[in-house]
C-alpha positions as CSV (number, residue, x, y, z in Angstrom):
1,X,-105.8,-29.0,23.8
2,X,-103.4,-26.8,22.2
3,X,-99.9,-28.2,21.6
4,X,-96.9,-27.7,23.5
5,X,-94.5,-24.4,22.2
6,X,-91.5,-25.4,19.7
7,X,-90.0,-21.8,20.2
8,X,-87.3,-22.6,23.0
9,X,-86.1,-25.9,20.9
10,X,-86.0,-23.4,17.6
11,X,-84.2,-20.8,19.2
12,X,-81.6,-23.5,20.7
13,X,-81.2,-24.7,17.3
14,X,-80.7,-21.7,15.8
15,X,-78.0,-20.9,18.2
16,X,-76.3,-24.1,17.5
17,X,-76.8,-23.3,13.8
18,X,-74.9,-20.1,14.2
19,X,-70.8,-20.3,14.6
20,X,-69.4,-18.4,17.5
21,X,-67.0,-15.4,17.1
22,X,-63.7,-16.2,18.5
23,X,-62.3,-13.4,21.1
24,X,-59.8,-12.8,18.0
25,X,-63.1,-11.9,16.1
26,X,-64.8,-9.5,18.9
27,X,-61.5,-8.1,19.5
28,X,-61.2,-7.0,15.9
29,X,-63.3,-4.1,14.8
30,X,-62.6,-2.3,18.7
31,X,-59.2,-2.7,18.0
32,X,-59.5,-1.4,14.3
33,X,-61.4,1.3,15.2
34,X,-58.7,2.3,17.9
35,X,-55.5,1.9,14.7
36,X,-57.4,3.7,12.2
37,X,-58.2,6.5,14.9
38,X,-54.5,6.9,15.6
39,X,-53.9,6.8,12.2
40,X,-56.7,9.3,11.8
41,X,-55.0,11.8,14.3
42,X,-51.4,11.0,13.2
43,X,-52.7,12.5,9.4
44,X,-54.5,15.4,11.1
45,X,-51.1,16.7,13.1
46,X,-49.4,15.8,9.5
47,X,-50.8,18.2,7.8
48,X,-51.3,20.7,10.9
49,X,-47.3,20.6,10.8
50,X,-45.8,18.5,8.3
51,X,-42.9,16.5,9.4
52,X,-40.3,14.4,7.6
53,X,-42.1,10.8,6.7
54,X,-38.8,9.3,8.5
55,X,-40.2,11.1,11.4
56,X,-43.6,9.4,10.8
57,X,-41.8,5.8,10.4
58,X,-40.1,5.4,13.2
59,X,-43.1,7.4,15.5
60,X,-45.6,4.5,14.1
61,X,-43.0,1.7,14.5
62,X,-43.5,2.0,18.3
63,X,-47.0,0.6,18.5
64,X,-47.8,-2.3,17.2
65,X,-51.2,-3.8,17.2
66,X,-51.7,-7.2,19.6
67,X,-54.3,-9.5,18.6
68,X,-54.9,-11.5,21.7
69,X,-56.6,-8.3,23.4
70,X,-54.0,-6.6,24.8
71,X,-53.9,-3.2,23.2
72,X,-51.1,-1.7,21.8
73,X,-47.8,-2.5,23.6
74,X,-44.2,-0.9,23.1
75,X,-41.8,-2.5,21.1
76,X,-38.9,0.6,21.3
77,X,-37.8,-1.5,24.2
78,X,-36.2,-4.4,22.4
79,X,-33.7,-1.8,20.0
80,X,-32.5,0.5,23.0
81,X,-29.2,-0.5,24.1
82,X,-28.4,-0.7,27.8
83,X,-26.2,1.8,30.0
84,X,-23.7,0.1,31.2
85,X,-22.1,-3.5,30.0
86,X,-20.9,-3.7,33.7
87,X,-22.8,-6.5,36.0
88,X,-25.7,-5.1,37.6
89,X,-25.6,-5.6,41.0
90,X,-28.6,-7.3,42.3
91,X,-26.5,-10.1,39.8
92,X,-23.6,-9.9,42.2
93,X,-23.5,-12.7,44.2
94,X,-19.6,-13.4,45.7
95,X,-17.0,-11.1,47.2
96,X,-14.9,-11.8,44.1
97,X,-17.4,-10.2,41.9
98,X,-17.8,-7.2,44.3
99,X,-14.2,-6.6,44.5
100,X,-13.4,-6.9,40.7
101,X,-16.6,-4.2,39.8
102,X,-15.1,-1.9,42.5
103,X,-11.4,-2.4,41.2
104,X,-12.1,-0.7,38.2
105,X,-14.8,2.0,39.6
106,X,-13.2,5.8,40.0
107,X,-12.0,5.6,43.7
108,X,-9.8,2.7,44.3
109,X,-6.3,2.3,45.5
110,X,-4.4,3.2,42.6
111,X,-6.6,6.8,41.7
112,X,-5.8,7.8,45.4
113,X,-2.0,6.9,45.0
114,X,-2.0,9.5,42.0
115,X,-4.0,11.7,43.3
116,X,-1.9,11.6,46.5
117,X,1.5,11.6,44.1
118,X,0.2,14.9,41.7
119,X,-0.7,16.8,45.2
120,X,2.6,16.1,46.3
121,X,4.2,16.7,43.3
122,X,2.7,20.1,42.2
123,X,3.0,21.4,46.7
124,X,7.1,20.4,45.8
125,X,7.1,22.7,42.7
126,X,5.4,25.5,43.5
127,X,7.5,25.3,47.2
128,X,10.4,25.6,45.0
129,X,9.3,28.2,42.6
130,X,8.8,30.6,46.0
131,X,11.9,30.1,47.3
132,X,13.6,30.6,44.2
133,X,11.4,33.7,43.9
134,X,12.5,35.3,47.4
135,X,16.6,34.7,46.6
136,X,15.6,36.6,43.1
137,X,14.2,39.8,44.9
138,X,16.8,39.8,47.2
139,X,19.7,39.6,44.8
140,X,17.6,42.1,42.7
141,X,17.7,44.3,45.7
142,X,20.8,46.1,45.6
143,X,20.9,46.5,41.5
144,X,19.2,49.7,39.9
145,X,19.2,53.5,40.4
146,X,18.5,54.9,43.5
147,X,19.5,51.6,45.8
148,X,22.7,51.6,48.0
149,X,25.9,50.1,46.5
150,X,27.4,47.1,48.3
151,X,30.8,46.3,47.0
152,X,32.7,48.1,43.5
153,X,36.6,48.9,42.8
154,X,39.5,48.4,45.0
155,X,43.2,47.8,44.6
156,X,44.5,45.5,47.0
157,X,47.6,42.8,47.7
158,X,47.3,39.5,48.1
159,X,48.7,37.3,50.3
160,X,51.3,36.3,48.0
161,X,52.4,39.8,47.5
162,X,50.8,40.0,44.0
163,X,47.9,42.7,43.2
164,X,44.5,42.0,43.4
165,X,41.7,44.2,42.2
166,X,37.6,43.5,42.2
167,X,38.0,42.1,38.5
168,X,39.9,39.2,39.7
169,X,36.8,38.3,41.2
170,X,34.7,38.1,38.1
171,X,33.9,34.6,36.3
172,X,33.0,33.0,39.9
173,X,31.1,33.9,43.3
174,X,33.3,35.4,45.9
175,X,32.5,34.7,49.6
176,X,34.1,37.9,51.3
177,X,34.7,38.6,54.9
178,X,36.7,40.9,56.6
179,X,38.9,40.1,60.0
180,X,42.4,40.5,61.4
181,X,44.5,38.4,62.3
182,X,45.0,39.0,65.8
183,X,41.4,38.9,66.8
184,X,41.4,36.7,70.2
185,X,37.6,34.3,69.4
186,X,35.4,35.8,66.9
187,X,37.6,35.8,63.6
188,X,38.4,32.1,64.3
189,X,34.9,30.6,64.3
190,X,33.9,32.5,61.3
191,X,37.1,31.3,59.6
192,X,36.0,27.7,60.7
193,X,32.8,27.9,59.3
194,X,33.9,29.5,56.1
195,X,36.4,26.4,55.5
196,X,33.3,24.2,56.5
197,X,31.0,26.7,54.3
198,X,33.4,26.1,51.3
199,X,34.0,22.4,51.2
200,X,29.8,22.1,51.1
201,X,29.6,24.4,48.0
202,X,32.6,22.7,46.2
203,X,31.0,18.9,46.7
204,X,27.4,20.3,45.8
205,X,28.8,22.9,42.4
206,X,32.0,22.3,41.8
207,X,34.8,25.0,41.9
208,X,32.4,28.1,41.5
209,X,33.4,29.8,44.4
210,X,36.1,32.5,45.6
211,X,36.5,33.4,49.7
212,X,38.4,36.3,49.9
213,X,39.2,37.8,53.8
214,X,40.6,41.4,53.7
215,X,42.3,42.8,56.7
216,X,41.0,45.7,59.2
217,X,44.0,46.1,60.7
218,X,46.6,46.3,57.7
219,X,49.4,47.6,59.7
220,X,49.9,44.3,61.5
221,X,48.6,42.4,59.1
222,X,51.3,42.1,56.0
223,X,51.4,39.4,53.0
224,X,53.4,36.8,55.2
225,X,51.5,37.0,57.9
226,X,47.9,36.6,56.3
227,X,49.9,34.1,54.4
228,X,50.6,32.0,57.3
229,X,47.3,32.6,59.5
230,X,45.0,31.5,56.7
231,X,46.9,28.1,56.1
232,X,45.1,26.8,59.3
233,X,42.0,27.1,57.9
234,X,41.5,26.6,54.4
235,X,44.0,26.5,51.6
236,X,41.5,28.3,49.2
237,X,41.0,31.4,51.2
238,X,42.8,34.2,49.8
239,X,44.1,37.0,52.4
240,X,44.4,40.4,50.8
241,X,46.0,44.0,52.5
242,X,46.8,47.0,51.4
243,X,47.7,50.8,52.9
244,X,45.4,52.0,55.3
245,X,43.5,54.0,52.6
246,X,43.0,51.1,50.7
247,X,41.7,49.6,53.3
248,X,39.4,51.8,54.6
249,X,38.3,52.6,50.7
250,X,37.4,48.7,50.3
251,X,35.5,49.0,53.6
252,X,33.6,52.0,52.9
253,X,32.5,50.3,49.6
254,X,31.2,47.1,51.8
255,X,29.6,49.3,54.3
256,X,32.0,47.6,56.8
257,X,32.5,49.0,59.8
258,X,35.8,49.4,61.7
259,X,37.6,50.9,64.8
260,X,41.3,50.4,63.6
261,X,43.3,54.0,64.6
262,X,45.2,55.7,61.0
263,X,48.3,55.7,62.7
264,X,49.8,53.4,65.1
265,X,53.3,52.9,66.2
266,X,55.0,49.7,65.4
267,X,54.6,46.7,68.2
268,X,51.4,49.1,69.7
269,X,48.5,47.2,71.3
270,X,45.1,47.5,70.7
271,X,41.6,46.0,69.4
272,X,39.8,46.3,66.3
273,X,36.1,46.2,66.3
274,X,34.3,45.8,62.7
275,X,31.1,44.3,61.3
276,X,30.8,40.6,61.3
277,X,28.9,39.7,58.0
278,X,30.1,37.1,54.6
279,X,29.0,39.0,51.8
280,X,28.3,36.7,48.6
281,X,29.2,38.2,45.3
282,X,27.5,36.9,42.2
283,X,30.2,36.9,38.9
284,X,29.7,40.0,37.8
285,X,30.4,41.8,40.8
286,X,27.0,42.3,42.0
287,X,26.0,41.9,46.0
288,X,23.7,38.9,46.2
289,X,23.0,38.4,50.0
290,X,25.0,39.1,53.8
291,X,25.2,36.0,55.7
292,X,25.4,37.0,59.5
293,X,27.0,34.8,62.8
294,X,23.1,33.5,63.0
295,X,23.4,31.4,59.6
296,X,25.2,27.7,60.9
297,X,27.6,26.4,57.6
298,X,25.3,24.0,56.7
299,X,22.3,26.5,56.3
300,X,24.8,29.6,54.9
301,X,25.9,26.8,52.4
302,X,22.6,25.9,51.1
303,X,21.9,29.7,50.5
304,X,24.8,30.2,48.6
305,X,24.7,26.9,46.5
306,X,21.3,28.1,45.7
307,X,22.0,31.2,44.5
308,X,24.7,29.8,42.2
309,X,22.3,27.3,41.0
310,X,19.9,29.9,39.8
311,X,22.9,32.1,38.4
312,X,21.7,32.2,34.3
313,X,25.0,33.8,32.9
314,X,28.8,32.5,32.3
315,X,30.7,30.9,35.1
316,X,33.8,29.9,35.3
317,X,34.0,26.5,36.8
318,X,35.6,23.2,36.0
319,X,32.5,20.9,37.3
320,X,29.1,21.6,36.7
321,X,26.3,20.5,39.5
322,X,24.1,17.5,38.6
């Protein structure tokens, strides 16, 4: 009988004969293979288009060969520096750490106060700008050729019985308005307002400002009794007359309109009718604006306080306006 086979038992000692390769060991040459490839196809491109080696360095510092079997993994990860220092917020995890990341964020309280502030700010400026604007076109409007003339020479007596010509004017604003003294309602009020007008002007610019009422009915209407009418109102006014040419010359000038008769008999009755207007003067003589009966003295003031604000030349005035 033949004997039993020994080639199982051999085979089994064989194997046991033989060491193992580790996973490190099977891993090896795949994984070799795979680097040397890379580095295969990195030299190809090279020398297709050469780049700087730098280039090369820090393209190849990116992969880095694992052992344990898990390929090539990126290490760029661990230099790169992160986006924001700020706590993320999947970290946040009380009110007090919400509400200080949002206090400094771009849309809190404080960015709408300024922003609220600037928009207020610039809507003021440019408000101002306009307005200051419109008064310049319409003190522009009566200046240059072909324009009608408001206001020029005249020779005139004041109610002191001295003379008094346009230049006596010059150096301040003159607020001028023409009346008579025996008018019954309408000449009153407008004297009112003018005291009211010029008290406003004076506290808001100092002394700047000259009113100046001229007669339309100069045969009633001498030194001493202008004199003693315009005490009741305002000791500033100044009442001036003249001759009836004078007169009507001065008016002309103004474009004033008035109904008093050339020659009327002494202690005759009758009614004067004229135009009802303050015209502002600036210092050199120029018409600025007519306020009309529609202008209250606290709006006719502001208008004329403005105007002497934005006056750029020589004035003659005592106290200057804050």
């Amino acid at each position: 009988m033949a004997p039993p086979c020994s080639c199982l038992p051999g085979a089994l000692n064989a194997l046991k004969a033989t060491p193992l390769r580790s996973a490190r060991q099977w891993a090896t040459p795949s994984a070799r293979r795979t680097f040397a490839s890379s580095q295969a196809f990195v030299l190809r491109t090279q020398l297709r288009n050469p780049i700087p080696v730098n280039a090369i360095k820090s393209r190849a510092s990116i992969l880095e060969y694992h052992a344990p079997g898990n390929g090539v993994r990126n290490i760029g990860q661990q230099s790169q520096r992160p986006f924001s220092n700020s706590t993320s917020r999947w970290k946040l995890k009380t009110i007090e750490q919400v509400r200080a990341r949002n206090k400094g964020g771009p849309f809190n309280l404080t960015a709408a106060v300024l922003f609220v502030a600037s928009g207020a700010g610039l809507w003021a400026y440019f408000s101002y700008e306009k307005e200051r604007m419109a008064r310049q076109r319409i003190a522009e409007q009566t200046k240059g050729v072909g324009r009608p003339k408001v206001g020029g020479p005249f020779d005139l007596i004041d109610h002191n019985g001295h003379q008094f010509t346009h230049e006596d004017m010059h150096g301040k604003y003159a607020l001028v308005y023409f009346g008579f003294t025996h008018c019954p309602d309408i000449c009153p009020d407008e004297l009112d307002k003018m005291a009211d007008m010029i008290d406003k002007v004076k506290e808001r610019c100092g002394n700047v400002i000259l009113p100046v009422m001229i007669t339309c009915d100069p045969a009633r209407d001498t030194p001493a009794v202008l004199k003693e009418y315009l005490k009741e109102f305002h000791p500033d006014i100044v009442g001036l007359t003249g001759t009836y040419e004078n007169v009507k010359a001065v008016c002309k000038a103004y474009r004033v309109y008035f109904s008093t008769p050339p020659n009327v008999k002494p202690g005759q009755d009758y009614l004067v009718d004229h135009s009802i207007y303050f015209y502002l003067m600036d210092p050199e003589g120029d018409f600025v604006e007519a306020i009309g009966r529609n202008f209250t003295s606290e709006q006719a003031a502001k208008v004329i306080s403005d105007h002497i604000k934005d006056w750029k030349g020589p004035l003659n005035k005592k106290d200057y306006w804050a």
